[in-house]
C-alpha positions as YAML, in Angstrom:
chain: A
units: angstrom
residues:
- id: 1
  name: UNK
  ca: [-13.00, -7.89, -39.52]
- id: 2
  name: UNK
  ca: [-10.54, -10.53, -38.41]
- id: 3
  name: UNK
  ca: [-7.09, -8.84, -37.45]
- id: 4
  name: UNK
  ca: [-3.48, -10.52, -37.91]
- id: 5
  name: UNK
  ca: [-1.42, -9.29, -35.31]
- id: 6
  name: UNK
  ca: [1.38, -9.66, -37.43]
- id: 7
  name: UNK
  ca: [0.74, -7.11, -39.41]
- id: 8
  name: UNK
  ca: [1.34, -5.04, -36.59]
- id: 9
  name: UNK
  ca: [4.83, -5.97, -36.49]
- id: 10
  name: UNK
  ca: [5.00, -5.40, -39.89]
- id: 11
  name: UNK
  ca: [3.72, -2.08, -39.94]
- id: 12
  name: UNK
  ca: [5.85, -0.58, -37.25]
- id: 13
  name: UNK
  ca: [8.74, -2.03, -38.91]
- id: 14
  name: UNK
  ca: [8.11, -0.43, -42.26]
- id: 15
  name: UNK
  ca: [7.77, 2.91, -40.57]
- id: 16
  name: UNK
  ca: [10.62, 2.03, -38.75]
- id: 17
  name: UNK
  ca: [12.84, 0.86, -41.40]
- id: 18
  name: UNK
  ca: [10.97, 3.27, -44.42]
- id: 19
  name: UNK
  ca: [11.69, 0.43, -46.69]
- id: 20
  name: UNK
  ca: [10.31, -2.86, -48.00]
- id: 21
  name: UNK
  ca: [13.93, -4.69, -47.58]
- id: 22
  name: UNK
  ca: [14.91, -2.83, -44.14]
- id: 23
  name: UNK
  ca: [11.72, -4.04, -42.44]
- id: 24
  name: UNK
  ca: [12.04, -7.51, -44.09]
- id: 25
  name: UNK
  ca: [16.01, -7.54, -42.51]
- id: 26
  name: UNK
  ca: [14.15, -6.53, -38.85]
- id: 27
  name: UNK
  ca: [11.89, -9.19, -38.78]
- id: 28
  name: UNK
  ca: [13.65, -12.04, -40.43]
- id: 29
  name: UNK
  ca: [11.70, -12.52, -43.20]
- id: 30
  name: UNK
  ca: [12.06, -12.34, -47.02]
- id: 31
  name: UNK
  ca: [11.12, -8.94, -49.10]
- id: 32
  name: UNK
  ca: [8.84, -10.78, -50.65]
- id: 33
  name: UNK
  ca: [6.94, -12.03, -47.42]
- id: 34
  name: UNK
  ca: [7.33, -8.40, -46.52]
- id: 35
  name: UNK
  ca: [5.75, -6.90, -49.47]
- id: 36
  name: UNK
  ca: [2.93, -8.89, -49.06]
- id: 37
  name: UNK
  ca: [2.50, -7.78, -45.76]
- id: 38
  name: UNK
  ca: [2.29, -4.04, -46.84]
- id: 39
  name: UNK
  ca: [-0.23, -4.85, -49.70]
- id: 40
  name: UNK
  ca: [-2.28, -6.25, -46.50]
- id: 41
  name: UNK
  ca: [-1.84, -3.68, -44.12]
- id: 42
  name: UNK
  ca: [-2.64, -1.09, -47.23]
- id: 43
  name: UNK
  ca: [-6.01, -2.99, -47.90]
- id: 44
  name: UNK
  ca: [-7.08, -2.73, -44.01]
- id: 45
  name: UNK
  ca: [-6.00, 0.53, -43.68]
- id: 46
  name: UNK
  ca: [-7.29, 2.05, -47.30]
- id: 47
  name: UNK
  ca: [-3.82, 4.05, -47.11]
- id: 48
  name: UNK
  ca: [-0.73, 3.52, -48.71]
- id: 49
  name: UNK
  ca: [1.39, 3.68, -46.01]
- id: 50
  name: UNK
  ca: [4.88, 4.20, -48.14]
- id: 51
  name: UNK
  ca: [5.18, 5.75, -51.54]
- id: 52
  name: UNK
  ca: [8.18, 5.74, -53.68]
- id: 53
  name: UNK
  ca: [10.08, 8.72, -54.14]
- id: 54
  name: UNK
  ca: [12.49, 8.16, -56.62]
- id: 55
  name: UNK
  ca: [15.23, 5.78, -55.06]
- id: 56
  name: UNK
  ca: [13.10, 5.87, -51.79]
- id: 57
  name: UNK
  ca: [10.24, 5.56, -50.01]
- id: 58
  name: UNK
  ca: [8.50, 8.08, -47.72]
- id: 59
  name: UNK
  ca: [5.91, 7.97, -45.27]
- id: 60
  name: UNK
  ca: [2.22, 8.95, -46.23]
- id: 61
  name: UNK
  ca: [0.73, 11.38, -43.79]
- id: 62
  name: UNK
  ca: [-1.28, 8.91, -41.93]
- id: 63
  name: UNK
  ca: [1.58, 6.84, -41.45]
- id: 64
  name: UNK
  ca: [3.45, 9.81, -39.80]
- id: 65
  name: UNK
  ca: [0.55, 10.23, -38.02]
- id: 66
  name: UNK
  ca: [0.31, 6.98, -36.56]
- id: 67
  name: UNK
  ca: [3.65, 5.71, -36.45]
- id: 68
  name: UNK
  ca: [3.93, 6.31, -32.38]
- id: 69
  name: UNK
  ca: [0.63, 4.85, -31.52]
- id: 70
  name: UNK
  ca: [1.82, 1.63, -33.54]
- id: 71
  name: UNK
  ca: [4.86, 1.56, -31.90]
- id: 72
  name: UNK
  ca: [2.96, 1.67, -28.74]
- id: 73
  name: UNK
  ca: [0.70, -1.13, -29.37]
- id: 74
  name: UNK
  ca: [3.19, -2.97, -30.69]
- id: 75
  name: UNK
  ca: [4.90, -2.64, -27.36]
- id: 76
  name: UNK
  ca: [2.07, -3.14, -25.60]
- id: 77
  name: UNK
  ca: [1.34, -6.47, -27.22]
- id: 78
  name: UNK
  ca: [5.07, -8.28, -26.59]
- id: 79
  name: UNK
  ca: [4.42, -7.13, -23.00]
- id: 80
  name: UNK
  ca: [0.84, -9.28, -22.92]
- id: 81
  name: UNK
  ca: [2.08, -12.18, -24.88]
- id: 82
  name: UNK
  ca: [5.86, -12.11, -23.36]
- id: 83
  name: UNK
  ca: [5.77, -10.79, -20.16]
- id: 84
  name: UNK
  ca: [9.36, -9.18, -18.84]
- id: 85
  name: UNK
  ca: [11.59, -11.51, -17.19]
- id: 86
  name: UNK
  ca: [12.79, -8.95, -14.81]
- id: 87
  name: UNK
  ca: [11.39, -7.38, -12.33]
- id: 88
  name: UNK
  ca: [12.07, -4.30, -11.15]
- id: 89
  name: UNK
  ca: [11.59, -4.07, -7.04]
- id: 90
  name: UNK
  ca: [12.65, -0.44, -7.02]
- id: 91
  name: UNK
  ca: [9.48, 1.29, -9.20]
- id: 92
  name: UNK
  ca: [6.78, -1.93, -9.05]
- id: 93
  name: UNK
  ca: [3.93, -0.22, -8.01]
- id: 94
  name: UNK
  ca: [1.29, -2.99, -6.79]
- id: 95
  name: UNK
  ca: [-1.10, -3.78, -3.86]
- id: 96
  name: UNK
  ca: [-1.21, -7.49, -2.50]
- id: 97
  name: UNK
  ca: [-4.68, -8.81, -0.27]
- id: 98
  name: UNK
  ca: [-3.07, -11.00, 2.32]
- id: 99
  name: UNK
  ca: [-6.09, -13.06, 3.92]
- id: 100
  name: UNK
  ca: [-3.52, -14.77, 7.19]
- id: 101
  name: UNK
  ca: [-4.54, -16.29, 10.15]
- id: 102
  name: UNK
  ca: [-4.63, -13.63, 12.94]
- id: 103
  name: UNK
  ca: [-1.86, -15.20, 14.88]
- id: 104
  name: UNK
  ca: [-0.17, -15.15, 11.55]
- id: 105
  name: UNK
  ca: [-0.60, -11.47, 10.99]
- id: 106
  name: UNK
  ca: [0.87, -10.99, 14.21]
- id: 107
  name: UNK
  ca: [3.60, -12.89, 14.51]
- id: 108
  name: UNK
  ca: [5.06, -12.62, 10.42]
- id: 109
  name: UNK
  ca: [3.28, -9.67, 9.97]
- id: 110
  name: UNK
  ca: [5.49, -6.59, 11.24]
- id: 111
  name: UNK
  ca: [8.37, -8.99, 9.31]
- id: 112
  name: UNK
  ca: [7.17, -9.34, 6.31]
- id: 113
  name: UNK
  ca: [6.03, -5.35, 5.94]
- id: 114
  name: UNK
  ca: [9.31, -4.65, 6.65]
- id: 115
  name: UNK
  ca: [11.06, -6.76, 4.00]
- id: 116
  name: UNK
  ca: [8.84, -5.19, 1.40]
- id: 117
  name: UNK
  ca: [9.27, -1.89, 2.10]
- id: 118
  name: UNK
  ca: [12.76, -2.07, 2.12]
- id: 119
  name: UNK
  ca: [13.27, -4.19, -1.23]
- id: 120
  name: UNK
  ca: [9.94, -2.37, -2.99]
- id: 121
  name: UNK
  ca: [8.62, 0.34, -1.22]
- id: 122
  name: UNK
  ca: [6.03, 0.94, -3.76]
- id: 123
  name: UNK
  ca: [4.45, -2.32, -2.84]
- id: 124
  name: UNK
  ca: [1.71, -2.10, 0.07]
- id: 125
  name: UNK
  ca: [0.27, -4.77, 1.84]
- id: 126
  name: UNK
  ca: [-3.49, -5.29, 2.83]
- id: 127
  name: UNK
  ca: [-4.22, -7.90, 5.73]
- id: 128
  name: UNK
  ca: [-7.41, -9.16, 5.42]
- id: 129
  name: UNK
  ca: [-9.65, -11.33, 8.38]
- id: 130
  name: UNK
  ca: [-10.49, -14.15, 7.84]
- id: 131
  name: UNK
  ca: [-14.23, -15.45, 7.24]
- id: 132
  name: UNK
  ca: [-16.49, -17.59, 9.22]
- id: 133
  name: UNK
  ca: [-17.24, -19.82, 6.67]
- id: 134
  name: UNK
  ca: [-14.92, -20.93, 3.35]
- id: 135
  name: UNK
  ca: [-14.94, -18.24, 0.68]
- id: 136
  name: UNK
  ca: [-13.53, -18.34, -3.10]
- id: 137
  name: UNK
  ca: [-11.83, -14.77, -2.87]
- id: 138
  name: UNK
  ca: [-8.87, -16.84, -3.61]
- id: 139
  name: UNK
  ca: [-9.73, -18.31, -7.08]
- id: 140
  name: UNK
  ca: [-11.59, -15.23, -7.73]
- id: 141
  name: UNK
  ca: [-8.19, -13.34, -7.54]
- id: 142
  name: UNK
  ca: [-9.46, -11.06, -4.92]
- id: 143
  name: UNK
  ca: [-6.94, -12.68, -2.56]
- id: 144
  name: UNK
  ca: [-3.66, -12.90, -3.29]
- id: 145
  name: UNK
  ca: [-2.02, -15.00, -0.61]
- id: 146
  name: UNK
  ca: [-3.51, -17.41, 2.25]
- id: 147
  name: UNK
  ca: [-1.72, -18.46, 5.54]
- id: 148
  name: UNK
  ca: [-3.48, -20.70, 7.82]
- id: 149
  name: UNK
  ca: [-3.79, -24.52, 8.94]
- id: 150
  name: UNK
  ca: [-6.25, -25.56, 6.10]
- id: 151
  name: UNK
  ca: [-4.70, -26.92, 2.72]
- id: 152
  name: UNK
  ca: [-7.35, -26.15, -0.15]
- id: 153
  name: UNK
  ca: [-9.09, -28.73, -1.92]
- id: 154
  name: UNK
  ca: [-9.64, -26.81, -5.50]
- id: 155
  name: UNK
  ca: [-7.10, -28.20, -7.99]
- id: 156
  name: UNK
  ca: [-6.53, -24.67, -9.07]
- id: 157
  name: UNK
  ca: [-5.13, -23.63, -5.84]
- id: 158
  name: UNK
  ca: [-1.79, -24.09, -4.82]
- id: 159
  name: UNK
  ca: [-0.68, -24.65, -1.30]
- id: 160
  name: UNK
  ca: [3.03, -24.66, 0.04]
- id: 161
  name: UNK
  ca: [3.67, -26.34, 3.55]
- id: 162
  name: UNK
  ca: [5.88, -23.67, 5.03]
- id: 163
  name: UNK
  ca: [6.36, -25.36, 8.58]
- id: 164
  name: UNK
  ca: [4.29, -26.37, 11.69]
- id: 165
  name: UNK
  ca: [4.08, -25.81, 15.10]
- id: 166
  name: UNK
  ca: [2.74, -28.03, 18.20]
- id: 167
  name: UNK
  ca: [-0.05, -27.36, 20.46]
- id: 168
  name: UNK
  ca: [0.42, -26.06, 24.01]
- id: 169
  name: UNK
  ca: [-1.44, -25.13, 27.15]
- id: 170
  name: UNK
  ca: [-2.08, -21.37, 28.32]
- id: 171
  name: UNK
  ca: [-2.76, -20.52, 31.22]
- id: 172
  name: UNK
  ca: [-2.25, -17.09, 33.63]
- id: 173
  name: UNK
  ca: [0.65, -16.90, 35.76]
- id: 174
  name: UNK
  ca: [-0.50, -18.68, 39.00]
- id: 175
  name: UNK
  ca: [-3.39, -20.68, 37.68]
- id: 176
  name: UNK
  ca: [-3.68, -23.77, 39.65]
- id: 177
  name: UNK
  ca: [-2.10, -25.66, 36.84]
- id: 178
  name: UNK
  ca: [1.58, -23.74, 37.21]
- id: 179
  name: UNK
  ca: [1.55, -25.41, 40.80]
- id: 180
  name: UNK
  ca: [2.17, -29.08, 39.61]
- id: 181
  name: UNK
  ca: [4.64, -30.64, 38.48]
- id: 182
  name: UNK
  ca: [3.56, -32.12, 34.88]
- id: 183
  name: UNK
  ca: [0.03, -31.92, 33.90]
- id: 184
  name: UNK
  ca: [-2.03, -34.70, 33.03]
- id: 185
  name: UNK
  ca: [-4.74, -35.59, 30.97]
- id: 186
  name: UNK
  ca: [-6.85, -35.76, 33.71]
- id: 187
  name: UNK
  ca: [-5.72, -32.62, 35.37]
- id: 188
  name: UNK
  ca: [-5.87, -30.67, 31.71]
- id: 189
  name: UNK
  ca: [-9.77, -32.73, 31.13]
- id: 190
  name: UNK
  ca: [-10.94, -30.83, 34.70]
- id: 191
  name: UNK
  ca: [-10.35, -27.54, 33.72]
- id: 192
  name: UNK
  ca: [-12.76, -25.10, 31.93]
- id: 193
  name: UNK
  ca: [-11.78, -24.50, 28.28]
- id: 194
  name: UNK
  ca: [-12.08, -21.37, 25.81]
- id: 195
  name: UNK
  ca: [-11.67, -23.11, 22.27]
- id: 196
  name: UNK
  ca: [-10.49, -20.70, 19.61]
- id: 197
  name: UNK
  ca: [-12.88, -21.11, 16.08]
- id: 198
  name: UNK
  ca: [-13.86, -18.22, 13.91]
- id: 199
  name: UNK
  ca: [-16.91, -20.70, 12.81]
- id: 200
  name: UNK
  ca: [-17.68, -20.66, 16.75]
- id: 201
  name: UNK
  ca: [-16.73, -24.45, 16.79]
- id: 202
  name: UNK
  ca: [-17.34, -25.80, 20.52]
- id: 203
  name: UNK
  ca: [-15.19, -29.08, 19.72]
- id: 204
  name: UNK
  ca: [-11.40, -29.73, 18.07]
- id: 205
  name: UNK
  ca: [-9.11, -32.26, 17.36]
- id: 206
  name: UNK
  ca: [-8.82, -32.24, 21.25]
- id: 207
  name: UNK
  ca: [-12.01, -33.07, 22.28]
- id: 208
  name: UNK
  ca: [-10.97, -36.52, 19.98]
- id: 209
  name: UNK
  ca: [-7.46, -36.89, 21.31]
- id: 210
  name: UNK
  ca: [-9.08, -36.95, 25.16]
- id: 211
  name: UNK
  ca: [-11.82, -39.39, 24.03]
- id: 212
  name: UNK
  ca: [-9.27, -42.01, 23.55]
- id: 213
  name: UNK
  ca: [-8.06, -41.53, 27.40]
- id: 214
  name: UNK
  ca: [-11.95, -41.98, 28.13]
- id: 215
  name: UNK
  ca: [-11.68, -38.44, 29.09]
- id: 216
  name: UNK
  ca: [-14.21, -35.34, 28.12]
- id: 217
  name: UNK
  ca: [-13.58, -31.72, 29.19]
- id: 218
  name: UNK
  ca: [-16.22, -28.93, 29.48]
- id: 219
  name: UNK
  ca: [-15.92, -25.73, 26.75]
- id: 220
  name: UNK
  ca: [-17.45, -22.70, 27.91]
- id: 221
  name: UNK
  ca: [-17.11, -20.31, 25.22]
- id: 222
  name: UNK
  ca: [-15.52, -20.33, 21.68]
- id: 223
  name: UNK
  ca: [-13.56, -17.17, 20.78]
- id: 224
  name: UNK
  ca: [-13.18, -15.94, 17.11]
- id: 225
  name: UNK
  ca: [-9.40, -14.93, 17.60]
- id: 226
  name: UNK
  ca: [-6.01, -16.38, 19.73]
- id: 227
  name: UNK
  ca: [-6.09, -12.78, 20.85]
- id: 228
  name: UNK
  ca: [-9.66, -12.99, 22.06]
- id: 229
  name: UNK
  ca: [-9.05, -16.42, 23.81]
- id: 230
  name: UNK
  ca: [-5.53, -15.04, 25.33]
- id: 231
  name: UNK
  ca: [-7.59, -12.27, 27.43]
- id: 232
  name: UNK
  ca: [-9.89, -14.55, 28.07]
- id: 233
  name: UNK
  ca: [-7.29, -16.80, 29.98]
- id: 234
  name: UNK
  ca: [-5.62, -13.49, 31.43]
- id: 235
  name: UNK
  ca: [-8.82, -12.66, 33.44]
- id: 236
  name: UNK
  ca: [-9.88, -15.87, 34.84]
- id: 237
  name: UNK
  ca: [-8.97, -19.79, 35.27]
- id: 238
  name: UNK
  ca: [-10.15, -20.82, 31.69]
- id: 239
  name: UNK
  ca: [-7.07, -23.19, 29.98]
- id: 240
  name: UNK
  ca: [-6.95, -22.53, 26.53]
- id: 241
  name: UNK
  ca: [-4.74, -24.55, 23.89]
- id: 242
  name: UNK
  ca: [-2.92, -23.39, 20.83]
- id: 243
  name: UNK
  ca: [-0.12, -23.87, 18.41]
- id: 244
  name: UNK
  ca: [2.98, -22.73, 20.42]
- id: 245
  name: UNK
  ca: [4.26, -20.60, 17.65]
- id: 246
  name: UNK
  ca: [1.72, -17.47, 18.65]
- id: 247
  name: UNK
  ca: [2.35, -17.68, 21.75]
- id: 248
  name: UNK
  ca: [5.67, -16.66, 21.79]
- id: 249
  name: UNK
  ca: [5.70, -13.30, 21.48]
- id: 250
  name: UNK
  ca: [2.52, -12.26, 23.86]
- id: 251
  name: UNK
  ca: [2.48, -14.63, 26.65]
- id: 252
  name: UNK
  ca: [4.72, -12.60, 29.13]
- id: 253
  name: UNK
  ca: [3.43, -8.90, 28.01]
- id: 254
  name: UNK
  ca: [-0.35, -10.39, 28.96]
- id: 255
  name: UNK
  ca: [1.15, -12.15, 32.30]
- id: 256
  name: UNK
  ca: [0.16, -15.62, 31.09]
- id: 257
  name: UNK
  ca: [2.06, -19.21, 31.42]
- id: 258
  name: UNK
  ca: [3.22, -21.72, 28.50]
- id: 259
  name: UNK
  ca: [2.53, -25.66, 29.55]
- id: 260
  name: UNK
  ca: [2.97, -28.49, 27.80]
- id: 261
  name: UNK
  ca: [0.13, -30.40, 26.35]
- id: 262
  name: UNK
  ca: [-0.64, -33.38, 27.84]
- id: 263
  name: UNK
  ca: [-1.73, -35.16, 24.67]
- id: 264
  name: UNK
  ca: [-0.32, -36.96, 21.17]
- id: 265
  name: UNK
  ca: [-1.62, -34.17, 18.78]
- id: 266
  name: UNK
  ca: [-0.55, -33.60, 15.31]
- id: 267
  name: UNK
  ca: [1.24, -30.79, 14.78]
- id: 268
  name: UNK
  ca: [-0.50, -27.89, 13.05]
- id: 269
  name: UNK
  ca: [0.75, -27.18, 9.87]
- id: 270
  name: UNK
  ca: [0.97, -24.11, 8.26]
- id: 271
  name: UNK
  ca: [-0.02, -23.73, 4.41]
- id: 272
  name: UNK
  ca: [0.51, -20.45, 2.21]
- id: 273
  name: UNK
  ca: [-1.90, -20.85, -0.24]
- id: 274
  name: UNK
  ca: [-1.99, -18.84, -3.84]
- id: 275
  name: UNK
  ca: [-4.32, -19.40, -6.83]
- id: 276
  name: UNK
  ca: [-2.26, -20.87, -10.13]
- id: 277
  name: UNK
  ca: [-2.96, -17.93, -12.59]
- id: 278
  name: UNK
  ca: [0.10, -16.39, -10.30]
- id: 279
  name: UNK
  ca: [2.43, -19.08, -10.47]
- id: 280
  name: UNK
  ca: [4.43, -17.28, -13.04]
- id: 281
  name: UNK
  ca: [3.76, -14.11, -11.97]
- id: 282
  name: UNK
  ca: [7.31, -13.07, -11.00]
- id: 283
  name: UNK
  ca: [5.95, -9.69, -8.58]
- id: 284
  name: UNK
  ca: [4.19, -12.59, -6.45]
- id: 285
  name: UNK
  ca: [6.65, -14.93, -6.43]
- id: 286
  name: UNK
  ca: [9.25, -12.70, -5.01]
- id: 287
  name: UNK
  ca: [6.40, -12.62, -2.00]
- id: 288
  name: UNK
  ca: [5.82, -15.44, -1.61]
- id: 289
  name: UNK
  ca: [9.85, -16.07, -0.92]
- id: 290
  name: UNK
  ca: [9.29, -12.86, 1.79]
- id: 291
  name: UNK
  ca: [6.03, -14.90, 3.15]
- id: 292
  name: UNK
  ca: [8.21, -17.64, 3.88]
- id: 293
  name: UNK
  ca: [11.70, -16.37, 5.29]
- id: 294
  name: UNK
  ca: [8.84, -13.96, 7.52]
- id: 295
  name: UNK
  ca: [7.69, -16.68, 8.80]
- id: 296
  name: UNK
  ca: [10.99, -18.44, 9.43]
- id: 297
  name: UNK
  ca: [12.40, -15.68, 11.53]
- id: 298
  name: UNK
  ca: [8.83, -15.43, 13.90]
- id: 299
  name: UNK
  ca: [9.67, -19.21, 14.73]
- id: 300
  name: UNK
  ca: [6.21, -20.13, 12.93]
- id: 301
  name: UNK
  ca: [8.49, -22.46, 10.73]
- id: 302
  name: UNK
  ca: [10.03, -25.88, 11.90]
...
């Protein structure tokens, strides 16, 4: 059996109301339009709903019976079809999967926690690692939000450029490259390098920029993590190079050194990404406004 919807509208009306002309007044429509609609409702239901009682109608007992539940339906329907406009921060009840770049998660992280809790505190936030190799968690809806360097391809994806940051040496504090006065290429090309990739990636963008000084260097290890590669420049001579906006807050509490790069390198941008069935969700939206000021204040934004 084929259901019209607006019968349901009808119906709770006509309990509502208890009359063919007060429901007809409630919904805009003519008495006639509306006594059509309880003929209908009375076939699919086999009941007849109202009865006159002299001047009035009254209720059958199934109607009585069911007069909340339609109510509730009804309700339940305008909230499918016509979502709320408003959202209310102080009782939204939700969880958000948050797959960010380490570095990301570490530097906007502890910010953007703390902006939820104190505008929504029924809102918690789950930080997801990233994967080795490119996953669809994000059109699946399994992942809400992405931060990282990579702008998705997928038309159905949205991605936001929310600032950039430019590459830099690290080094520790009194590794031979601290004692001169600007490094070069050359200088930066003769070191031993820890490249950060969580696909294990040997070679970058780097490995290209150096080419075109006829220069290679020698990579001795990929790390999965910044915070893997930063220990492994704290404990020996190994130069690693990353976007200058994570290294701010670590470099002096692990004893290592900030140096320029000695290369023309794009800056690397960073993208929060978001699948489009959200766009007018209004619970993500507010955020994806956090996501952004969060990463403003870390000085991950430009």
């Amino acid at each position: 059996m084929q259901l019209d919807l607006n019968l349901l509208a009808a119906l709770d009306a006509l309990l509502e109301e208890g009359s063919v002309a007060g429901a007809a007044a409630r919904l805009h429509v003519t008495a006639p339009a509306m006594s059509r609609s309880l003929g209908r409702i009375r076939r699919t239901t086999g009941d007849q709903i109202l009865v006159r009682t002299g001047r009035t109608m009254t209720p059958t007992p199934y109607a009585i019976a069911v007069r909340a539940q339609v109510h509730e339906l009804l309700h339940q329907v305008q909230g499918v079809l016509a979502p709320s406009r408003e959202l209310d921060l102080a009782t939204l009840e939700r969880t958000f999967t948050l797959r960010w770049h380490d570095s990301l998660v570490a530097l906007s992280g502890p910010t953007l926690l703390s902006a939820v809790r104190g505008q929504a505190p029924g809102v918690r936030l789950r930080f997801v690692a990233e994967s080795s190799n490119d996953t669809p968690e994000l059109r699946r809806g399994e992942v809400d939000l992405e931060a990282n360097a990579n702008r998705p391809s997928a038309p159905d994806v949205r991605a936001e450029n929310v600032g950039e940051t430019r590459f830099v040496i690290v080094v520790r504090q009194g590794h031979p490259l601290t004692r001169v006065r600007t490094v070069t290429a050359k200088q930066y090309a003769s070191a031993e390098h820890v490249t950060v990739s969580r696909r294990g990636n040997l070679s970058s963008a780097l490995d290209d920029a150096l080419a075109l000084h006829g220069l290679t260097r020698r990579v001795v290890a990929a790390a999965p993590t910044e915070a893997a590669a930063l220990e492994f420049a704290r404990c020996s001579d190994l130069v690693i190079s990353v976007p200058e906006a994570t290294t701010r807050s670590v470099v002096a509490d692990l004893g290592l050194a900030v140096l320029p790069l000695p290369l023309e390198l794009p800056s690397a941008p960073i993208y929060l990404s978001w699948h489009q069935r959200y766009d007018t969700d209004h619970a993500h939206a507010w955020l994806r406004g956090l996501a952004r000021e969060a990463l403003a204040v870390c000085g991950a934004s430009s």
